[in-house]
SEVEXTI-258515 format. One line per 3 residues: number of its first residue (from 1); their letters; for each residue x, y, z of N, C-alpha, C. Coordinates in Angstrom, 2 decimals. Example, Ala and Ser with C-alpha at 12.3 -4.5 7.8 and 13.67 -1.06 7.14 Angstrom:
<atoms>
1 = AS = 13.19/-5.69/7.80/12.30/-4.50/7.80/13.20/-3.30/7.80  12.85/-2.25/7.08/13.67/-1.06/7.14/12.90/0.03/7.87
</atoms>
This chain:
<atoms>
1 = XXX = -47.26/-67.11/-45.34/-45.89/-67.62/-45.42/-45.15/-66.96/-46.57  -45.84/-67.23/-47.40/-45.56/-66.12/-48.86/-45.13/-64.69/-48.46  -46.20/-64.19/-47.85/-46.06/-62.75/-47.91/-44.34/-61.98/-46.65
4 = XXX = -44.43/-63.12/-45.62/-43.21/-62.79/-44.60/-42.17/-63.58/-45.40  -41.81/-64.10/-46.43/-40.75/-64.42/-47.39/-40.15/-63.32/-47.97  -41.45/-62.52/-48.74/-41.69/-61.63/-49.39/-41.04/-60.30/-48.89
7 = XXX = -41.55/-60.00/-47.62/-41.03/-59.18/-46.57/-39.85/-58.95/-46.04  -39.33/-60.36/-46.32/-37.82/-60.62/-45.88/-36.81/-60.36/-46.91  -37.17/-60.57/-48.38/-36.52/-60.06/-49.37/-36.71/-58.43/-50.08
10 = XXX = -37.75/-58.41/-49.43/-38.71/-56.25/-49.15/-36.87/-56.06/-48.59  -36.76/-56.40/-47.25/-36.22/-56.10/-46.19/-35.00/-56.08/-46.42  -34.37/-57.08/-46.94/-32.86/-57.30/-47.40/-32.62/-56.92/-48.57
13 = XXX = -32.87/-56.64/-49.58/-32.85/-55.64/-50.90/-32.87/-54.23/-50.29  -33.66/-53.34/-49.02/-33.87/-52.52/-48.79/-32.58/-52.47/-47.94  -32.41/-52.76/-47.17/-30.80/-53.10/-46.48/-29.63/-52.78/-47.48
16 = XXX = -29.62/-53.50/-48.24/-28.41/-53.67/-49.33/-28.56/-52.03/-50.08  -29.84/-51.92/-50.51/-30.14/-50.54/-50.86/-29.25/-49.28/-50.32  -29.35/-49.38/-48.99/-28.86/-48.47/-48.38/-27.33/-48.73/-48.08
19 = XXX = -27.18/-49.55/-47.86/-26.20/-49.87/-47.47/-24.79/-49.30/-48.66  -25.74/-49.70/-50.19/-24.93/-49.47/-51.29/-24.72/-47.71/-51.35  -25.89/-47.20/-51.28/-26.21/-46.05/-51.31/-25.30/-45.05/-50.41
22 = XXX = -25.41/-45.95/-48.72/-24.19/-45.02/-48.13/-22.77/-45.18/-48.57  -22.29/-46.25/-49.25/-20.97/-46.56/-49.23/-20.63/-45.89/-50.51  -21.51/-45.60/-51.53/-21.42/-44.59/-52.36/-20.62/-43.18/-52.46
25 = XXX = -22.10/-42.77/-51.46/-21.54/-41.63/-50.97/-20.65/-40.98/-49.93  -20.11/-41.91/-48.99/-18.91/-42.19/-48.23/-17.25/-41.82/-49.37  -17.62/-42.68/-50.75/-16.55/-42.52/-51.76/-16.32/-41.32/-51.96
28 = XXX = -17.48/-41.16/-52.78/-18.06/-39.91/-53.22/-17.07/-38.13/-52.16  -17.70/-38.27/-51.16/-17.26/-37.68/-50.03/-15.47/-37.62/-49.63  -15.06/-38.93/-49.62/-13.49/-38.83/-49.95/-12.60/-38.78/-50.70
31 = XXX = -13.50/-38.85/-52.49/-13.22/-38.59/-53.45/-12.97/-36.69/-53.55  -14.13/-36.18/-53.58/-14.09/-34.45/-53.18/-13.03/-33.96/-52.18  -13.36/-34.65/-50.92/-12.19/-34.35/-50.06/-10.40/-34.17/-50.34
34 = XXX = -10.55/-35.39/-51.23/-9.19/-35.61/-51.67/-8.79/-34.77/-53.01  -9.55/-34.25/-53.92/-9.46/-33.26/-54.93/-9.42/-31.82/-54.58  -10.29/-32.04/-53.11/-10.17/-30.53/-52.77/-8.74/-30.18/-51.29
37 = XXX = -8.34/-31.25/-51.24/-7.12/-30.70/-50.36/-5.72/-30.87/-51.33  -5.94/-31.68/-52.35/-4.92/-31.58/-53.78/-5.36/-30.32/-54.47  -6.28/-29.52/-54.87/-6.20/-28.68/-55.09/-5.62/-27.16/-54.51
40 = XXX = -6.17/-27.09/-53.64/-5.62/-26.46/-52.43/-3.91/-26.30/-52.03  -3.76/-27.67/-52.07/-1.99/-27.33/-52.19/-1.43/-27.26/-53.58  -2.15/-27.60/-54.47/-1.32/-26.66/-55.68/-1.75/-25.64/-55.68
43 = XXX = -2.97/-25.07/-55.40/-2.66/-23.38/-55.31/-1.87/-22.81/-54.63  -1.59/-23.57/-52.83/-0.51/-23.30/-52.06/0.75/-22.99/-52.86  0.81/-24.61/-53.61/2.55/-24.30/-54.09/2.66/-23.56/-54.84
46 = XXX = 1.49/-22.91/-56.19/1.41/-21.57/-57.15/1.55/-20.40/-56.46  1.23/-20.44/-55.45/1.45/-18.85/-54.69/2.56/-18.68/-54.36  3.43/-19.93/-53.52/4.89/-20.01/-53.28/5.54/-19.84/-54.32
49 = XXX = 5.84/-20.25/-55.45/6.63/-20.32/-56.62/6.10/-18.67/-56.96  4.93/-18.34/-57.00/4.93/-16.68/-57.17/5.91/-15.87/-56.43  5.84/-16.24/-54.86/6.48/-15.53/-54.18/7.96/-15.35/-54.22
52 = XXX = 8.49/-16.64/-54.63/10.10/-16.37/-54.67/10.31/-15.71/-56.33  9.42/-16.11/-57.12/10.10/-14.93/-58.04/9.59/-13.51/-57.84  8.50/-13.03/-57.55/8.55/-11.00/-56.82/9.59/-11.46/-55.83
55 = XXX = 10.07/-12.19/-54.83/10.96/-11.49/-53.86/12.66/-11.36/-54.89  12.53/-12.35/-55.48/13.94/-12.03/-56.80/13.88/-10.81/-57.61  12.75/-10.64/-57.89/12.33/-8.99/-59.01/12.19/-8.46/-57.64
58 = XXX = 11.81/-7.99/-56.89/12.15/-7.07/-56.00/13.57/-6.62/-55.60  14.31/-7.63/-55.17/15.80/-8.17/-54.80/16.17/-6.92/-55.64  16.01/-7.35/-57.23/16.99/-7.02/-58.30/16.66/-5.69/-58.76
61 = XXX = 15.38/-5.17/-58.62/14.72/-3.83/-58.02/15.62/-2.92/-57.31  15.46/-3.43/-56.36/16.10/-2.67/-55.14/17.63/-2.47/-55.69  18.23/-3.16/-55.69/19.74/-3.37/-56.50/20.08/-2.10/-57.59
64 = XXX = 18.94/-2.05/-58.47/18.89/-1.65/-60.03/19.19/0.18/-59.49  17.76/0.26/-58.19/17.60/1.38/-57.76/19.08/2.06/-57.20  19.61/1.54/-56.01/20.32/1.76/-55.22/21.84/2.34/-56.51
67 = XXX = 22.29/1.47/-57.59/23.13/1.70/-58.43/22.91/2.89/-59.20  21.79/3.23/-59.38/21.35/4.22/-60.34/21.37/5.71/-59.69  20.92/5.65/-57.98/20.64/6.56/-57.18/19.62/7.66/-58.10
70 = XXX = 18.89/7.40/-58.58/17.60/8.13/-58.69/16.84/8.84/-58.55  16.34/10.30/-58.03/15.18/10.41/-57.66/13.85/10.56/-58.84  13.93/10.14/-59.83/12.88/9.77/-60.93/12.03/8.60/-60.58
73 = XXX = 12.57/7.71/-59.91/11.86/6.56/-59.86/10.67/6.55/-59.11  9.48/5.61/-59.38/8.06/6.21/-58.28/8.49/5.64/-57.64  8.47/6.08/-56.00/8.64/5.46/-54.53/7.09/4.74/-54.43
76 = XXX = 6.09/5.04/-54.81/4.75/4.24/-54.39/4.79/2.98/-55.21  5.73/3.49/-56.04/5.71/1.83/-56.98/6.74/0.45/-56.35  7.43/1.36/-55.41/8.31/0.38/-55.01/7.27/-0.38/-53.75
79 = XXX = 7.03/0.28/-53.10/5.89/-0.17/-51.66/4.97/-1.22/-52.09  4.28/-0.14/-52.93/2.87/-1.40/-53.87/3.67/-3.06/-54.12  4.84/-3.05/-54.66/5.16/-4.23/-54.82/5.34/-4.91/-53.61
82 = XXX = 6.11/-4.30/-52.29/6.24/-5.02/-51.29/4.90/-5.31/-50.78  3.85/-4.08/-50.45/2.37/-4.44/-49.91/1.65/-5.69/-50.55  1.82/-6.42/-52.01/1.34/-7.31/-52.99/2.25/-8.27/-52.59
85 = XXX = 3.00/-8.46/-52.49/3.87/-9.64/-52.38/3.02/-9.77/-50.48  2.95/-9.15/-49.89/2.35/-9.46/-48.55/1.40/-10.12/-47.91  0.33/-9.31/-48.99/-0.70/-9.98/-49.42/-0.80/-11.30/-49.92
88 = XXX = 0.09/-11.97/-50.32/0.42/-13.24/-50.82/0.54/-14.42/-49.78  1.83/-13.49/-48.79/2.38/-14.17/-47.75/0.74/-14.57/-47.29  0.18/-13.22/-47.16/-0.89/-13.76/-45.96/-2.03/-14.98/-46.53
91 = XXX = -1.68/-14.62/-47.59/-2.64/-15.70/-48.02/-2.44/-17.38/-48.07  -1.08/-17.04/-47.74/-0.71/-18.64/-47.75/-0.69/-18.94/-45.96  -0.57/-17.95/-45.49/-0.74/-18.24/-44.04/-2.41/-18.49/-43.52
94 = XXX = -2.80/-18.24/-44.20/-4.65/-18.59/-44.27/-4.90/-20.22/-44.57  -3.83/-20.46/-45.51/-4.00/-21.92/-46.08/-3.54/-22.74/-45.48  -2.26/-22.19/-45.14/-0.77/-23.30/-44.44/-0.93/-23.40/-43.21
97 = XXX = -1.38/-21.71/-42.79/-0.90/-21.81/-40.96/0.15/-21.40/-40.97  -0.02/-20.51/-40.20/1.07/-19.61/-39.45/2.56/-19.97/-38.83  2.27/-21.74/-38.53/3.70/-22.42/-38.16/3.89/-23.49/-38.89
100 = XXX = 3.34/-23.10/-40.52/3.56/-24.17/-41.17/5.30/-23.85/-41.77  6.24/-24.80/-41.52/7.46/-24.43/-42.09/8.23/-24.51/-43.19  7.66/-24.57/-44.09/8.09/-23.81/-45.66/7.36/-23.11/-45.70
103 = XXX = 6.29/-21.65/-44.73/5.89/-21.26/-44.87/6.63/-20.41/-44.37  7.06/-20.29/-42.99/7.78/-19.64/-42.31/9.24/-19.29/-42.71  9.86/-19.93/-43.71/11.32/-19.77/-44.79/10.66/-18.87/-44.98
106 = XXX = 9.54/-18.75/-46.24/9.15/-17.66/-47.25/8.93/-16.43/-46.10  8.34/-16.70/-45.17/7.64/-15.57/-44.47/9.57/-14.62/-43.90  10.45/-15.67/-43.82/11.88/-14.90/-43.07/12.85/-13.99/-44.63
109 = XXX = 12.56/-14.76/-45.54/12.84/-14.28/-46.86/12.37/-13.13/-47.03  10.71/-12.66/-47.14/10.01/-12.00/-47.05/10.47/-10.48/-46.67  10.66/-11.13/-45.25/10.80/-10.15/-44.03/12.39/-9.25/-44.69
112 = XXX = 13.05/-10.16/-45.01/15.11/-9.42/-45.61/14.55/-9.12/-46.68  13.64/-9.07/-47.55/13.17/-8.21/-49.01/12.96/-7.10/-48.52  11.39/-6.84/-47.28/10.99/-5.84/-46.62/12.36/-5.29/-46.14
115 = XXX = 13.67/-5.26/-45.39/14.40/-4.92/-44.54/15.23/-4.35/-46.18  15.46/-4.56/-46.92/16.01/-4.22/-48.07/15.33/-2.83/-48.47  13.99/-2.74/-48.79/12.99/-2.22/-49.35/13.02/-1.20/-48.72
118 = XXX = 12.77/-1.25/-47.48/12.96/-0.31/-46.02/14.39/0.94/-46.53  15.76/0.37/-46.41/17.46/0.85/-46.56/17.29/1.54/-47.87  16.25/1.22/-48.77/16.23/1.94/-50.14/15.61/3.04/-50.03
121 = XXX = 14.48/2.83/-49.61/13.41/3.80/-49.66/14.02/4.78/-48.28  14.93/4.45/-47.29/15.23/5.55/-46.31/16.43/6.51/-47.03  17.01/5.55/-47.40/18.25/6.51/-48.15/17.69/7.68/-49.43
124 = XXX = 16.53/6.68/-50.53/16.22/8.23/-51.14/15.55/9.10/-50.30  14.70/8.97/-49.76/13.81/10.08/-48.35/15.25/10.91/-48.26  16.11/10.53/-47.90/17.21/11.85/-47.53/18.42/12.21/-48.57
127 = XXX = 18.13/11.45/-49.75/19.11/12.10/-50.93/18.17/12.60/-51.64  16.80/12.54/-51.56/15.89/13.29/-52.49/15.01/14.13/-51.83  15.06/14.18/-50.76/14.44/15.19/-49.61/12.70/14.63/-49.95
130 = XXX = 12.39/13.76/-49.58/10.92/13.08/-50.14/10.26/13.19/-48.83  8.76/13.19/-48.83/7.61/13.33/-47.68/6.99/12.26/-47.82  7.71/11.15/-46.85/6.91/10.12/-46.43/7.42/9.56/-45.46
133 = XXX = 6.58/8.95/-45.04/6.99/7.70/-43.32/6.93/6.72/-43.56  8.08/6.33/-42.87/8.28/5.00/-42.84/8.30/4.37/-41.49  7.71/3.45/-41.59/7.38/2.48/-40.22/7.92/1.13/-40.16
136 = XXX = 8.55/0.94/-39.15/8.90/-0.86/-38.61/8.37/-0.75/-37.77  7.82/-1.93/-37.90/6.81/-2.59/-37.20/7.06/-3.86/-36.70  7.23/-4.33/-35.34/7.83/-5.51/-34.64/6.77/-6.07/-33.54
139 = XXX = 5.86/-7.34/-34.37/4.98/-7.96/-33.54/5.19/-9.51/-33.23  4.35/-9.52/-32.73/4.55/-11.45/-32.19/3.68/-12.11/-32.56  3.95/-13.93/-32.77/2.76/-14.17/-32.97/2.53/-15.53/-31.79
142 = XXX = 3.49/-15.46/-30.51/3.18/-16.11/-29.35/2.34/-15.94/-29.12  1.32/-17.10/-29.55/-0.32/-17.18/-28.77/-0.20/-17.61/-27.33  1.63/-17.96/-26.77/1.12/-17.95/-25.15/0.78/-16.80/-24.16
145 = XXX = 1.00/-15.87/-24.82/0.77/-14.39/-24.09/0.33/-13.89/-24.60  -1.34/-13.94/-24.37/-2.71/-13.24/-25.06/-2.46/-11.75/-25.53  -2.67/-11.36/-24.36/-2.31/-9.78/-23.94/-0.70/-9.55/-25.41
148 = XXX = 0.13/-9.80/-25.50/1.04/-9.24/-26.47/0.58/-9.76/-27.89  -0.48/-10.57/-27.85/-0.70/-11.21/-28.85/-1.53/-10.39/-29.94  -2.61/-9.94/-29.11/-3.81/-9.40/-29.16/-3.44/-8.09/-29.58
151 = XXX = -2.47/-7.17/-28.77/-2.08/-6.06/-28.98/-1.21/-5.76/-30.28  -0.15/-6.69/-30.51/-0.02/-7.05/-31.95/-0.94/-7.08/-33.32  -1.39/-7.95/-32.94/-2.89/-8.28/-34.00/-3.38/-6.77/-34.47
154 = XXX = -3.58/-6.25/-33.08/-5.08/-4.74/-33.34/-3.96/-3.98/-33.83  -2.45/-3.92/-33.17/-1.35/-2.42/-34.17/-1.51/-2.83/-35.46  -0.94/-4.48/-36.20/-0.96/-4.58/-37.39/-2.57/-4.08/-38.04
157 = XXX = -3.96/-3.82/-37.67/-4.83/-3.58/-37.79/-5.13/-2.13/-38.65  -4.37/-1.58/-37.16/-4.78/-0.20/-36.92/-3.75/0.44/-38.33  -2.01/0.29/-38.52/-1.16/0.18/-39.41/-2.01/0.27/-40.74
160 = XXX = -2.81/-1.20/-41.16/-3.39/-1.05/-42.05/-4.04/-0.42/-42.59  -4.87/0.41/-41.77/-6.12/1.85/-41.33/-5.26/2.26/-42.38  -3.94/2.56/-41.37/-3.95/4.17/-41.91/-2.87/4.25/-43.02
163 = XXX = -2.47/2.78/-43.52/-2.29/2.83/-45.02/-2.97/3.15/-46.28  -4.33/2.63/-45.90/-5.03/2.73/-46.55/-5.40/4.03/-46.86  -5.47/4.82/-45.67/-6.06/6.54/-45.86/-4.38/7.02/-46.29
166 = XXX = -3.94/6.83/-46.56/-2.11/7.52/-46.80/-1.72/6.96/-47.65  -1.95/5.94/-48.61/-1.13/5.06/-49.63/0.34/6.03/-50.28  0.05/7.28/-50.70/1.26/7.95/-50.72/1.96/8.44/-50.37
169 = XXX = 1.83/8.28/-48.97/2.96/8.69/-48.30/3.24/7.96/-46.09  2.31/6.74/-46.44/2.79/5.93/-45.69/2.97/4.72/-46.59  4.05/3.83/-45.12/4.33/2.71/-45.51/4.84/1.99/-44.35
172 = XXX = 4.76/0.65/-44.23/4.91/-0.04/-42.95/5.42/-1.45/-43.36  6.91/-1.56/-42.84/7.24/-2.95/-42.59/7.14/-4.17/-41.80  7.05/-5.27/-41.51/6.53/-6.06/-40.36/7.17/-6.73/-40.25
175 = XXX = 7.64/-7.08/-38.80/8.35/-8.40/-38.44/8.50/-9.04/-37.25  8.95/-10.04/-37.55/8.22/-11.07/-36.20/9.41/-10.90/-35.13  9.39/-10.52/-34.36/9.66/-9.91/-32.78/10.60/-11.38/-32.50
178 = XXX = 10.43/-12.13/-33.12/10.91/-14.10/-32.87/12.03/-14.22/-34.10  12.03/-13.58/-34.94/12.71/-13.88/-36.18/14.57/-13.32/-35.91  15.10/-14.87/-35.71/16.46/-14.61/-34.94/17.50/-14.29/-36.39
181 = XXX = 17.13/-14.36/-37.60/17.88/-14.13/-38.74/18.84/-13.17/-38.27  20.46/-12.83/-38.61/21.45/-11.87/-38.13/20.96/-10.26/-38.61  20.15/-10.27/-39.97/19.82/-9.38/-40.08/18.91/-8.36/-39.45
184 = XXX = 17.80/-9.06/-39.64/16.56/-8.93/-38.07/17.08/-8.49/-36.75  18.19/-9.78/-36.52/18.21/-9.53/-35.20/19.46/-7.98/-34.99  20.28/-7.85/-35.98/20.98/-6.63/-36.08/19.95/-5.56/-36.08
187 = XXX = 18.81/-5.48/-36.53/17.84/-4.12/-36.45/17.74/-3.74/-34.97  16.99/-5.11/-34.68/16.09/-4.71/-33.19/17.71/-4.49/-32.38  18.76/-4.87/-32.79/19.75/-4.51/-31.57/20.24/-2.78/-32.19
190 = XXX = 20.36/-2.33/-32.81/20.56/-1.12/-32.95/19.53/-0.12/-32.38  18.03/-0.48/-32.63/16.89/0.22/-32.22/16.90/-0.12/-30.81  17.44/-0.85/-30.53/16.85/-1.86/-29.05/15.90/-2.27/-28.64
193 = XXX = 15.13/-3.22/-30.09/13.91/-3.63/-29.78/13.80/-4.92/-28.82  13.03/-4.73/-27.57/13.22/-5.64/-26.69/11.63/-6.43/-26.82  10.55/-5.89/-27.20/9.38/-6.03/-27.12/8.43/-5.87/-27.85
196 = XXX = 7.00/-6.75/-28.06/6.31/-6.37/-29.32/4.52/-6.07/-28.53  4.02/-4.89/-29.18/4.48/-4.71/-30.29/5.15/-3.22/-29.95  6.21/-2.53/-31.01/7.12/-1.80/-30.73/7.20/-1.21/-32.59
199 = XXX = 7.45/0.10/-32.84/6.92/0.50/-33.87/8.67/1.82/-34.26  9.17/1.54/-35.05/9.88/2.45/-35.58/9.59/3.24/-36.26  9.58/4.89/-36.06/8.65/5.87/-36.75/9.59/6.53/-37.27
202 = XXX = 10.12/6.66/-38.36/11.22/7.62/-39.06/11.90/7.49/-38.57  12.95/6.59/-37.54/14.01/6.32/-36.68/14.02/6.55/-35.44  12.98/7.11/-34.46/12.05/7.00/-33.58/11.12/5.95/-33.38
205 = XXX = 12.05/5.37/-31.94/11.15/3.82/-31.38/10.19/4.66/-30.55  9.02/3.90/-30.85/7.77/3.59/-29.91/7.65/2.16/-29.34  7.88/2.08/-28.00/7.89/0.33/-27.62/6.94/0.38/-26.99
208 = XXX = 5.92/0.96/-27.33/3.99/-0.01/-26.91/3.16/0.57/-27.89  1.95/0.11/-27.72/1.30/0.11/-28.29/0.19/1.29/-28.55  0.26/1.75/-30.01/-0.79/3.30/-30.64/-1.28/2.91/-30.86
211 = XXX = -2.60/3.90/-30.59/-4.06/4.04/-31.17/-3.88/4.31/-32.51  -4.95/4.30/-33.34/-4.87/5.20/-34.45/-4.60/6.75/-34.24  -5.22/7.55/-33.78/-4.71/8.58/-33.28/-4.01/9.12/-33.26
214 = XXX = -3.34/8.67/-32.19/-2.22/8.63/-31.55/-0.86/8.72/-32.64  -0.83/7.61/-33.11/-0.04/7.52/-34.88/-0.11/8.61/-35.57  -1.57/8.78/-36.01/-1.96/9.86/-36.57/-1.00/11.38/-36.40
217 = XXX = -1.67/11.74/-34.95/-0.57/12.86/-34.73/0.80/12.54/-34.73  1.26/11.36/-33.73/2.65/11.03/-34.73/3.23/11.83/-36.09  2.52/10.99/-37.10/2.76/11.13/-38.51/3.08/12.36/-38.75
220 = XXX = 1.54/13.46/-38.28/1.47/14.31/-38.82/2.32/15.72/-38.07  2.87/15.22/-36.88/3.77/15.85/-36.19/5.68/15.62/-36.57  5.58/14.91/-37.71/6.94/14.45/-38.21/7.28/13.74/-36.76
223 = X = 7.13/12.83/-35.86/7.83/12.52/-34.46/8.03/11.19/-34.71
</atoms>
């Protein structure tokens, strides 16, 4: 009688045991959770608050340049800043999501820095007679149409390639094929961009999609 008393308080101490033990770590668990998605968006919002001041020092960049008309100034120094500020974007699109919308402001902001950056760097190319390419680049990011989706994805890919092997004397702007801004949408209507992905090569549209290659001789064919 003793011993199934005994057993019963074994039993219910061992109960409570656990019981305490999971509800512990249940806390525990939404405690972390909750430090680590508060953390997370203040790095979000540190990257944002980065981004609008380079797109202001860029802004005022570009400005400084254009008044001065220059050809002293490094052209790779101007790119590097836009390629870094990009890198940023993407990184908050890793965090936020791609249709997160104060993400998508910064990402249209972005895009009229790039479209700025672009009008600077084309105008010295022909007041300073300079050897480099410049690329617009017009993709989508409608995941309802795989096929344009996909083909997008692998150009911005391939683009990257061959930045990387060219840093001095390529360069590539990007923009979303969706982005109805007047400015944006004034490009693709002068080029007559109807479709993505679709690639402006020194003022020469390509409306499908290059291999590396393919680019390659591009480039190296001035076309």
């Amino acid at each position: 009688m003793v011993n199934q008393k005994n057993k019963r308080k074994i039993s219910k101490s061992t109960y409570i045991a656990l019981f305490s033990y999971t509800t512990l770590i249940f806390i525990i668990g939404i405690f972390i959770g909750s430090w680590f998605s508060s953390n997370q968006l203040s790095k979000s919002r540190y990257e944002q608050e980065k981004i609008k001041v380079s797109l202001d020092g860029i802004n005022l960049k570009n400005e400084l340049i254009e008044k001065e008309k220059s050809c002293d100034f490094s052209k790779s120094k101007i790119w590097e800043d836009k390629v870094n500020l990009g890198r940023r974007v993407t990184i908050l699109e890793e965090r936020l999501g791609k249709d997160n919308p104060e993400l998508l402001i910064e990402k249209e902001t972005y895009q009229l820095v790039e479209l700025r950056t672009w009008l600077t760097l084309r105008d010295l190319k022909q007041t300073c007679n300079e050897n480099y390419t410049l690329v617009l680049f017009f993709y989508s990011n409608n995941k309802d149409d795989e096929l344009i989706y996909k083909e997008s994805q692998d150009q911005g890919f391939i683009l990257d390639e061959l930045y990387l092997r060219n840093k001095d004397t390529f360069i590539t702007f990007s923009f979303d094929i969706d982005n109805n801004n007047p400015a944006i949408t004034t490009l693709k209507d002068i080029f007559n961009i109807t479709k993505a992905p679709s690639l402006i090569i020194d003022s020469v549209v390509h409306d499908e999609f290059k291999s590396y290659s393919e680019l390659q001789s591009i480039i190296n064919n001035g076309q």
